[in-house]
N, C-alpha and C positions, 0 to 999 in steps of 0.2 A: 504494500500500500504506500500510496505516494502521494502530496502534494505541493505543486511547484509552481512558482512567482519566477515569472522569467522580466530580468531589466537587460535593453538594448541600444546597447551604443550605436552610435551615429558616428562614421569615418571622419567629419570634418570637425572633429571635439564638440560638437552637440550633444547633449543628453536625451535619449527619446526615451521614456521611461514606459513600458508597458506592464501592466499586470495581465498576464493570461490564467484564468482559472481551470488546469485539468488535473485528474486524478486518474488512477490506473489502480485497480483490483483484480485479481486472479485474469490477469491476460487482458481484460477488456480495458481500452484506452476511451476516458468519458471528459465531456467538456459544462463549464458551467455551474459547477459547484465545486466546492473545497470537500467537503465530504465524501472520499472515498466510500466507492460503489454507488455514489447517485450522480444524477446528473444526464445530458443525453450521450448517447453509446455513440462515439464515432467509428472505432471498430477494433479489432481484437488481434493478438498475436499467441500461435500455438506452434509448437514445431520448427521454429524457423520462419515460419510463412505469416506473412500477412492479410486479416478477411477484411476487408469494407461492410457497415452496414448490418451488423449485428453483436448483442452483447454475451453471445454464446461464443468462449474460446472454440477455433476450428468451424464457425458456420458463417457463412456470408460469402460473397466476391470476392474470390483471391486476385490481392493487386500485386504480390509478389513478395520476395523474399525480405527478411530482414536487411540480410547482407548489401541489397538492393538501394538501401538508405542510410548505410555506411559512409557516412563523407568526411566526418573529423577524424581524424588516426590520434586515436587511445582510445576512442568512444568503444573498442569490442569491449571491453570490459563491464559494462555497463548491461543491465540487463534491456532484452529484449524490446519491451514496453517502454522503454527510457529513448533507444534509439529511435523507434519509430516516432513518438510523442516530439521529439526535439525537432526532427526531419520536418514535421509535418508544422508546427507551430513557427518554428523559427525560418526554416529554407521556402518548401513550397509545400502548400498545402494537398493531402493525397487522400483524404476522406471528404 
């Protein structure tokens, strides 16, 4: 269980300060609430694999592998839910 307050710098010394509200519980990555396991389901990681679009680990639109959204080198360390959550909040959005 996890909740995280992402702040994002701006290249030119600006400060752009964002709160983004997500939580992750047994696999499913949720947006909108601080309370882990509520909130809505954006989607889920089981296996490696990424589902779109349900709060059931392993059900929904496979959009691809974790590995797939791997872009900072040290982030393998980190669990599953973590890297897709970062990918998708902070790079580009994939749910």
């Amino acid at each position: 269980m996890a909740q995280v307050d992402v702040i994002l710098l701006m290249c030119f010394g600006d400060y752009f300060m964002a709160t983004i509200n997500y939580n992750f519980k047994d696999g499913c990555l949720r947006e909108g609430s601080s309370t882990p396991g509520c909130g809505k389901a954006l989607g889920n990681v089981k296996n490696g694999f990424v589902y779109a679009g349900s709060s059931t680990p392993g059900c929904g639109r496979k959009i691809g592998k974790v590995s797939d959204f791997t872009v900072v080198k040290g982030i393998e360390r980190e669990k599953d839910e973590t890297i897709v959550a970062m990918h998708h909040f902070l790079i580009k959005k994939i749910f």
